[in-house]
C-alpha positions as CSV (number, residue, x, y, z in Angstrom):
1,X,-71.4,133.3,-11.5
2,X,-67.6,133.9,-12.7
3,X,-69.0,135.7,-16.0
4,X,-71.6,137.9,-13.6
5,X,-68.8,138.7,-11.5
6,X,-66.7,139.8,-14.1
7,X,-69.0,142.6,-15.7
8,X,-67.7,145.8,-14.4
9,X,-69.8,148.1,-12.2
10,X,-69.0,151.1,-14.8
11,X,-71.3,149.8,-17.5
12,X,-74.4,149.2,-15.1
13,X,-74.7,152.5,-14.0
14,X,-74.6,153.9,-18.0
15,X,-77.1,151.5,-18.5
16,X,-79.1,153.2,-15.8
17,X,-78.3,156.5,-16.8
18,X,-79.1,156.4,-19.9
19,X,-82.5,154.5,-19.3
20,X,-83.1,157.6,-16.8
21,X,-82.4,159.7,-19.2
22,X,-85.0,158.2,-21.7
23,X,-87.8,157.9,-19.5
24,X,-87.5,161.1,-19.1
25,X,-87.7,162.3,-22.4
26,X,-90.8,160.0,-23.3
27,X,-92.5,161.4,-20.7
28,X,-92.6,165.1,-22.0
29,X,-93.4,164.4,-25.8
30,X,-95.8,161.2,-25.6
31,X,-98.4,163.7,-25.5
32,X,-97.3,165.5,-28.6
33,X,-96.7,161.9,-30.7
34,X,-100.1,161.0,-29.8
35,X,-101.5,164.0,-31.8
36,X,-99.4,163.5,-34.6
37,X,-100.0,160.8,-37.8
38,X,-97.4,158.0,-37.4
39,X,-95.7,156.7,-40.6
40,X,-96.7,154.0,-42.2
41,X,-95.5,150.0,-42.8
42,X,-93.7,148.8,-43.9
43,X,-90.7,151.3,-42.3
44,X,-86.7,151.8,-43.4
45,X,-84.4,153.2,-40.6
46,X,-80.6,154.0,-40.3
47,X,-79.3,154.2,-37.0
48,X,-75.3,155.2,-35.6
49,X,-74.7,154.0,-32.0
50,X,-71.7,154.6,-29.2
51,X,-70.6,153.4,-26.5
52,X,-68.4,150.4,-24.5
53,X,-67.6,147.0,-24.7
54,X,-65.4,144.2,-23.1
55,X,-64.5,140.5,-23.5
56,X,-64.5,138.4,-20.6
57,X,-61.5,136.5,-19.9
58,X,-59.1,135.8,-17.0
59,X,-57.4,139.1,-16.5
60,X,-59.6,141.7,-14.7
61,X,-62.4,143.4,-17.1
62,X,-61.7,146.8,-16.1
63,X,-59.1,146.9,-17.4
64,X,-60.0,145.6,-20.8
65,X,-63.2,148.1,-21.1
66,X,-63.0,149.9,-24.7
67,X,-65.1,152.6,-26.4
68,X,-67.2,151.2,-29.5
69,X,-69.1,152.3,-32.2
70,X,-72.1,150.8,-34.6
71,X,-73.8,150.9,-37.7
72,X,-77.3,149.8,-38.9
73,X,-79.9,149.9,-41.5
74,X,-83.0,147.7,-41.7
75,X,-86.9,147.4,-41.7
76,X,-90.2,147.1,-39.4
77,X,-91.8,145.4,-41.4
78,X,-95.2,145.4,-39.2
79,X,-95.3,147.2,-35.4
80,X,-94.4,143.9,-33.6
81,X,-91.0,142.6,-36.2
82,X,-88.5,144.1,-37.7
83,X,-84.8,143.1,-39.0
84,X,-81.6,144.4,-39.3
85,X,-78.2,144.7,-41.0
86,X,-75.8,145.3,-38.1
87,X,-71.7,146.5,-37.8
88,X,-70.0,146.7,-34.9
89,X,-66.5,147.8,-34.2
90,X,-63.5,148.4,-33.8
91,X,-61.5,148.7,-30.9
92,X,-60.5,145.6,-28.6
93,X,-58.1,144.5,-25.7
94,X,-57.2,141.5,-23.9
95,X,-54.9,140.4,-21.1
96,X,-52.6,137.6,-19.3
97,X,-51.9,137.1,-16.1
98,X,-49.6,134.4,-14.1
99,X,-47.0,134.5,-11.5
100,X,-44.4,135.8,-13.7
101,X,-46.3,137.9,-16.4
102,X,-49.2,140.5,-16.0
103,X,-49.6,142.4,-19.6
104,X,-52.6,143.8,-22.0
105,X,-52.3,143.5,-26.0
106,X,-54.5,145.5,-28.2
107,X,-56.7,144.0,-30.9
108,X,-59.4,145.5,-33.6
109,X,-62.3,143.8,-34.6
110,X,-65.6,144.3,-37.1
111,X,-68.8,142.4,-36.3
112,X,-71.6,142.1,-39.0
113,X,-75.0,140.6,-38.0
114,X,-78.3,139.9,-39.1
115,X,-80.7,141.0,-36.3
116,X,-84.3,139.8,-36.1
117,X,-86.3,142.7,-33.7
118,X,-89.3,141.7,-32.2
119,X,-91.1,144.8,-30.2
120,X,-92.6,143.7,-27.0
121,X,-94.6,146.5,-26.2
122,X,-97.2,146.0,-29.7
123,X,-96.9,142.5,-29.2
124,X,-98.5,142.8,-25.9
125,X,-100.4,146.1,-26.4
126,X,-103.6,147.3,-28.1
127,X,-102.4,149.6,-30.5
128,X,-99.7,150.1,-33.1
129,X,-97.9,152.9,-31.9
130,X,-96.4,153.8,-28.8
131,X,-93.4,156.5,-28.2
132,X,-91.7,154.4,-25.8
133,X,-90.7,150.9,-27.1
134,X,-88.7,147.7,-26.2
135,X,-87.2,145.5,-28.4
136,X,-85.5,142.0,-28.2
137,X,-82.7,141.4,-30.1
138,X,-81.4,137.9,-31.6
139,X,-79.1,137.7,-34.5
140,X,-76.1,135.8,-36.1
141,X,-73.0,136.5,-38.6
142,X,-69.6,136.4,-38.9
143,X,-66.9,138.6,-36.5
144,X,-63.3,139.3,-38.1
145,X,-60.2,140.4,-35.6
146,X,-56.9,141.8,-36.7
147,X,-54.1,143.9,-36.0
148,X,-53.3,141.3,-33.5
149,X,-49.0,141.9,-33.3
150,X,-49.2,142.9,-29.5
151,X,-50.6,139.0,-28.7
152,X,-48.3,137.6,-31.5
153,X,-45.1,139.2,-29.6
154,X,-45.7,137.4,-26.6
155,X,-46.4,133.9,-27.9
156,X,-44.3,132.8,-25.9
157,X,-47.3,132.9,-23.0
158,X,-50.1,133.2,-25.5
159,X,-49.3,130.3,-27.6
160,X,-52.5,130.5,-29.3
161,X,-51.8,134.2,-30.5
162,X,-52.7,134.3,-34.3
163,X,-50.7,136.4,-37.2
164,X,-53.0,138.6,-39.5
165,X,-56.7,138.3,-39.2
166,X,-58.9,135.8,-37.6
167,X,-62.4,135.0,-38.9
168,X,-65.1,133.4,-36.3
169,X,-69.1,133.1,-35.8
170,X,-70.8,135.3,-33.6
171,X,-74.2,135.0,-32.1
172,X,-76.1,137.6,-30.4
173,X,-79.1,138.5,-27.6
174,X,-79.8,141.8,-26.7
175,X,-82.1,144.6,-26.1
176,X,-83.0,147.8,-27.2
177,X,-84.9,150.5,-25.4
178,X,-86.2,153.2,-27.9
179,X,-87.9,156.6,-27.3
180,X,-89.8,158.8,-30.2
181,X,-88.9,162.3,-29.9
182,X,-89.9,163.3,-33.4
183,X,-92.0,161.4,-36.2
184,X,-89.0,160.4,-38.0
185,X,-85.9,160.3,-35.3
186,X,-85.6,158.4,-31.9
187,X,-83.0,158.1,-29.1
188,X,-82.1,154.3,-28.2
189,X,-80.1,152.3,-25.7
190,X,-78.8,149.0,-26.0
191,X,-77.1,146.4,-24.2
192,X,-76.4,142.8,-25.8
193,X,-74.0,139.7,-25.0
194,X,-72.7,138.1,-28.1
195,X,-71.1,134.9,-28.1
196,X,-67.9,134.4,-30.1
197,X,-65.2,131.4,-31.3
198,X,-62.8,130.7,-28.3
199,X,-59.6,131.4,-28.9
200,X,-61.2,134.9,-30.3
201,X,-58.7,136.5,-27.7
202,X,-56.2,134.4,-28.4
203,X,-56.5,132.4,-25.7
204,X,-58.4,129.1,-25.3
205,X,-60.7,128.8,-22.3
206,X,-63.0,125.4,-23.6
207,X,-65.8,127.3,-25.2
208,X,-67.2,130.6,-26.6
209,X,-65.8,133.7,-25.6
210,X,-68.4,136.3,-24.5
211,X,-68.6,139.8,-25.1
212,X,-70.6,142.6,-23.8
213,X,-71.9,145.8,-25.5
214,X,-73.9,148.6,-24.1
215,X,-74.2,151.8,-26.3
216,X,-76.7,154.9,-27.2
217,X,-77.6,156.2,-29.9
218,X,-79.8,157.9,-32.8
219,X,-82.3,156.2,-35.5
220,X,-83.2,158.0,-38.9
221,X,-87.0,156.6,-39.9
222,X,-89.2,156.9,-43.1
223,X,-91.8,154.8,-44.7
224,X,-91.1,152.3,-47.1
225,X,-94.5,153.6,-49.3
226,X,-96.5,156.8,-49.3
227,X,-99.2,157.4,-47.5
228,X,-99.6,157.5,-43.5
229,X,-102.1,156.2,-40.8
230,X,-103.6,157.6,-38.1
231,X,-102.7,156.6,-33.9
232,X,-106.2,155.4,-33.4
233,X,-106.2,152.5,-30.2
234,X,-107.0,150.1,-33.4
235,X,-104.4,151.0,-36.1
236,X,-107.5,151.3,-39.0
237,X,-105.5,153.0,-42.1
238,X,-107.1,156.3,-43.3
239,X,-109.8,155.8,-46.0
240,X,-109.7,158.2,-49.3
241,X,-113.0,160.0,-50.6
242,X,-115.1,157.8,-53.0
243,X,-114.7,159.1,-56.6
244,X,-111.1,160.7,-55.5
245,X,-108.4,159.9,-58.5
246,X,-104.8,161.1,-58.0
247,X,-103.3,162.5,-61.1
248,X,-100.5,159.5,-61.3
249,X,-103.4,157.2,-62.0
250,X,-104.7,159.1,-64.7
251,X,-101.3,159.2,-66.5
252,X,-100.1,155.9,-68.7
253,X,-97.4,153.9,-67.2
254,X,-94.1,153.7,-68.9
255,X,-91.2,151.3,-67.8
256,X,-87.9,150.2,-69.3
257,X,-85.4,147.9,-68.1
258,X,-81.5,148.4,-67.3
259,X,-78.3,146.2,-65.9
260,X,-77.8,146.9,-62.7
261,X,-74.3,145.5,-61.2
262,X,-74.3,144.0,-57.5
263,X,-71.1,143.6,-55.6
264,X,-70.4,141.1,-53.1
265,X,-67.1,139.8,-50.7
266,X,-66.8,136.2,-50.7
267,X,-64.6,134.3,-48.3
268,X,-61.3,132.3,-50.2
269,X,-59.3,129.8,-48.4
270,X,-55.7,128.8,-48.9
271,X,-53.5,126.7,-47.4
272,X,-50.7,127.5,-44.9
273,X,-48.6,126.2,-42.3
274,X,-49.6,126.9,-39.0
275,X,-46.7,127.3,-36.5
276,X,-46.5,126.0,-32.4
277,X,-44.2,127.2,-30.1
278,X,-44.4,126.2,-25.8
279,X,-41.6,126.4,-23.4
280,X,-40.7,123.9,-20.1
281,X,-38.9,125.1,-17.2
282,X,-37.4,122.7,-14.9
283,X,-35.9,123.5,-11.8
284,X,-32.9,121.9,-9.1
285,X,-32.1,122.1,-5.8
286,X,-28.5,123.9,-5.0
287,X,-25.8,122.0,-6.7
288,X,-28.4,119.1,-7.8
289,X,-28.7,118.0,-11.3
290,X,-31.5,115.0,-11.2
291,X,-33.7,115.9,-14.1
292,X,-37.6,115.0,-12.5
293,X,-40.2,116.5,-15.0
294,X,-42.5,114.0,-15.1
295,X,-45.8,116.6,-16.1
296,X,-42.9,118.1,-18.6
297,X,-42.2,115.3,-20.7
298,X,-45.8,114.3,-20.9
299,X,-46.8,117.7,-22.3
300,X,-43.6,117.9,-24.6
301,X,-45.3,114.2,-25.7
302,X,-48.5,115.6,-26.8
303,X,-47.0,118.3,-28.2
304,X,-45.2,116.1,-30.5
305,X,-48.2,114.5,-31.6
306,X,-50.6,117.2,-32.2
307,X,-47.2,119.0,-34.6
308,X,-45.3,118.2,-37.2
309,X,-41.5,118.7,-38.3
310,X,-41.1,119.8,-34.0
311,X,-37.5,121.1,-33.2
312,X,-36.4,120.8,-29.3
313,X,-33.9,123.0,-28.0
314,X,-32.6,122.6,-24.9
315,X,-30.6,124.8,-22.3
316,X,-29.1,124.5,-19.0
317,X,-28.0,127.5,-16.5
318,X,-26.4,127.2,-13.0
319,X,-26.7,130.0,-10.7
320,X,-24.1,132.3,-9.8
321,X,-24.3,132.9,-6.1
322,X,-23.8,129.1,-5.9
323,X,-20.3,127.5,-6.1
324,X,-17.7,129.3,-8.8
325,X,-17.8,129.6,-12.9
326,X,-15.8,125.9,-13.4
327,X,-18.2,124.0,-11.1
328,X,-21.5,126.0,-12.3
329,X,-20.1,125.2,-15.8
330,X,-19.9,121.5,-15.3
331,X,-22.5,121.4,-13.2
332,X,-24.8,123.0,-16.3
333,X,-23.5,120.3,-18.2
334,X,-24.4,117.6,-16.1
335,X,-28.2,118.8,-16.4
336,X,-28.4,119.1,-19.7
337,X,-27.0,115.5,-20.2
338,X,-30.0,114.0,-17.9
339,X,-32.2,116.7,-19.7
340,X,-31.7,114.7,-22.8
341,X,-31.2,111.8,-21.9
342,X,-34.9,112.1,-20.4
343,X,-36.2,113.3,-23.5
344,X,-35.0,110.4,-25.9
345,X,-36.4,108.0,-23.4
346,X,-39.6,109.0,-23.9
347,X,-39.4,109.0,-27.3
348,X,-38.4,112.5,-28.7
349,X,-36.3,111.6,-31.9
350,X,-32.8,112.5,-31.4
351,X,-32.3,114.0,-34.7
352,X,-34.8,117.0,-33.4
353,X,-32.8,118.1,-30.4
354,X,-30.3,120.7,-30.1
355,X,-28.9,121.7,-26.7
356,X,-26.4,123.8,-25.0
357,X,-24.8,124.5,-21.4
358,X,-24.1,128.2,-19.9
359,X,-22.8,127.6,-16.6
360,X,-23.5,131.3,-14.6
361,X,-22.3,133.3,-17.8
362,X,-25.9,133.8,-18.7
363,X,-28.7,134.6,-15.7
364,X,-32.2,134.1,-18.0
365,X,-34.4,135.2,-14.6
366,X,-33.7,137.8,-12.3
367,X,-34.9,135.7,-9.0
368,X,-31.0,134.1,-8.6
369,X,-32.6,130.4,-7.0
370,X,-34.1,130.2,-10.4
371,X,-31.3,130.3,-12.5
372,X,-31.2,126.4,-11.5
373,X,-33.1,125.4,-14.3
374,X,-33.5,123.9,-17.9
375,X,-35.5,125.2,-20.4
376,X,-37.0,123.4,-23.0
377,X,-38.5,125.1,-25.9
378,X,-40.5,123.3,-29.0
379,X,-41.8,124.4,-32.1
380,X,-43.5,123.1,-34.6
381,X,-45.8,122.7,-37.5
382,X,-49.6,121.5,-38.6
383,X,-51.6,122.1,-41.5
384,X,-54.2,125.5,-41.4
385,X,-55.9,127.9,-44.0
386,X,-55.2,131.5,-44.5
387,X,-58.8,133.4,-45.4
388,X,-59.5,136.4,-47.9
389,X,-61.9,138.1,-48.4
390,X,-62.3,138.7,-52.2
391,X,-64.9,141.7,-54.0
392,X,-67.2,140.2,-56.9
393,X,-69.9,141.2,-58.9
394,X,-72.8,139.7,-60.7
395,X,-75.2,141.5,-62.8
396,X,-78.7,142.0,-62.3
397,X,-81.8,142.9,-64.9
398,X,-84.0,145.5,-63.3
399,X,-86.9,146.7,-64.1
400,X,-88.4,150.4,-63.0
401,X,-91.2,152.9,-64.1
402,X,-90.2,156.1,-65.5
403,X,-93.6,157.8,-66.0
């Protein structure tokens, strides 16, 4: 239900629009395509779509709504399947929201699938061709992010926030409503839900991170081999005269063979240190200075574990509409004495901590009750890969008629 609620209002009425919009226009030429010879299988088509997307996360989704933009080519192979070489990009947001902090980063991002497309409408109907189609979308491949430095500036709330580029899976379901207005070109919309690595966003939420595209557009189709069929209710191919020869037939074949060279990208992994940084805040009465973090110290525990080579760094503040500078300044001092203390109890090496006391010189929030505090920040490291994409080639012997 939270995913349902979260798909903004905005996109269903496109998706109503534009399904309006086709209707309409198979209505006034279904008539014409009936008359016409439709091309033959198996069929190649390009196709350029546009429209919106957003990912679903915490922060509101209209906020995060972003125009899109797609490329495809592929192949019915016979009226009811088809596949496809899908990419979808490039323009992304995301957003955090707490007490304290409300902000929106920007992202880019490239999806590549392979689509299978089965059309509902032959599968269920009697003949091969219709103008008006349906199609169900299911695919799979790999989704890359980058440009990611808005996130990566606030890690100190989006701890998760990668540097560089971020590959992950992506699995899609979708569908695609299609409308013939000429014998090679058709309008389409589509709306799909593809499924992505959490953390995608740069925030972890426990499992995939969805996102939702819904976009119109324009496919190019020809056939694959000459010849055509007619729109008979039984799909019979047309028959040539007996005796009829075409001159190709009558000629001799020649063929010859060349090198042809096929480039691919291939994925290379290195090694690198990935980096952990959290922060603690814990807070005192008026002119208090027991340290009681219990929750703190067992998340600064498990942060330990889970990182390597961890640096603590302690500070303690007093506030300044409390008391006067001397007794704020021993008074910071005081906390940041328990502060430690409290960490080295529970078993944060000594050798790792670094710590300092600021009276009411320095005021780190602007909410003067708050300035009662320590803050606790850790960093650390564990091991991670860095992935490339690399270009390579193999050659290929190909053999083709030239007469």
């Amino acid at each position: 239900m939270k995913m349902l609620n979260l798909i903004h209002t905005d996109m269903i009425r496109l998706n109503f629009l534009c399904a309006a919009l086709f209707l309409l226009l198979g209505a006034t030429t279904i008539n014409a395509q009936e008359e016409e010879k439709t091309l033959s299988y198996p069929q190649i088509f390009f196709g350029m779509q546009g429209g919106a997307q957003t990912t679903l996360t915490d922060k509101h989704n209209q906020e995060l709504i972003t125009p899109t933009a797609s490329l495809s080519v592929g192949s019915f192979f016979t009226p009811v399947v088809g596949a496809r070489l899908h990419f979808n990009g490039i323009w992304n947001k995301g957003g955090y929201e707490d007490e304290m902090s409300d902000f929106k980063y920007k992202y880019k991002y490239l999806t590549t699938d392979i689509d299978l497309m089965v059309n509902l409408v032959t599968l269920f109907g009697k003949k091969n061709y219709y103008p008006v189609n349906v199609y169900l979308i299911g695919g799979a491949g790999l989704n890359y992010a980058w440009d990611n430095d808005d996130a990566y500036a606030r890690r100190d709330k989006l701890v998760l926030a990668y540097d560089g580029g971020r590959f992950s899976h992506n699995a899609r379901i979708g569908a695609q409503f299609d409308c013939n207005f000429s014998k090679h070109f058709s309008f389409n919309l589509e709306v799909a839900a593809n499924t992505l690595k959490d953390r995608y966003n740069s925030k972890m939420s426990g499992k995939g991170d969805w996102q939702l595209t819904a976009q119109v557009g324009v496919a190019y189709k020809f056939a694959a081999k000459k010849g055509e069929k007619g729109n008979d209710a039984k799909g019979e191919k047309v028959k040539s005269s007996k005796g009829e020869k075409s001159q190709e037939a009558e000629q001799a074949e020649v063929w010859e063979t060349r090198q042809d060279t096929i480039w691919y990208d291939e994925v290379v992994e290195t090694p690198k240190d990935a980096r952990g940084f959290m922060t603690w805040t814990v807070f005192y009465d008026a002119s208090k200075s027991d340290f009681e973090a219990n929750e703190q110290l067992a998340e600064i525990g498990a942060f330990l574990k889970n990182w390597r080579d961890c640096k603590v760094e302690v500070k303690s503040y007093a506030d300044a509409k409390t008391g006067n500078p001397e007794k704020n300044l021993a008074l910071s001092k005081e906390r940041l004495e328990k502060a430690v203390k409290a960490l080295k109890d529970a078993g944060v090496p000594a050798a790792s901590i670094t710590s300092q006391y600021f009276g009411d010189t320095i005021q780190p929030f602007a909410d003067n009750d708050k300035n009662r505090v320590t803050i606790i920040n850790a960093t650390g490291k564990r091991d991670g890969t860095d992935k490339k994409t690399v270009k390579k080639f193999k050659t290929k012997e190909v053999r083709y008629r030239v007469k």
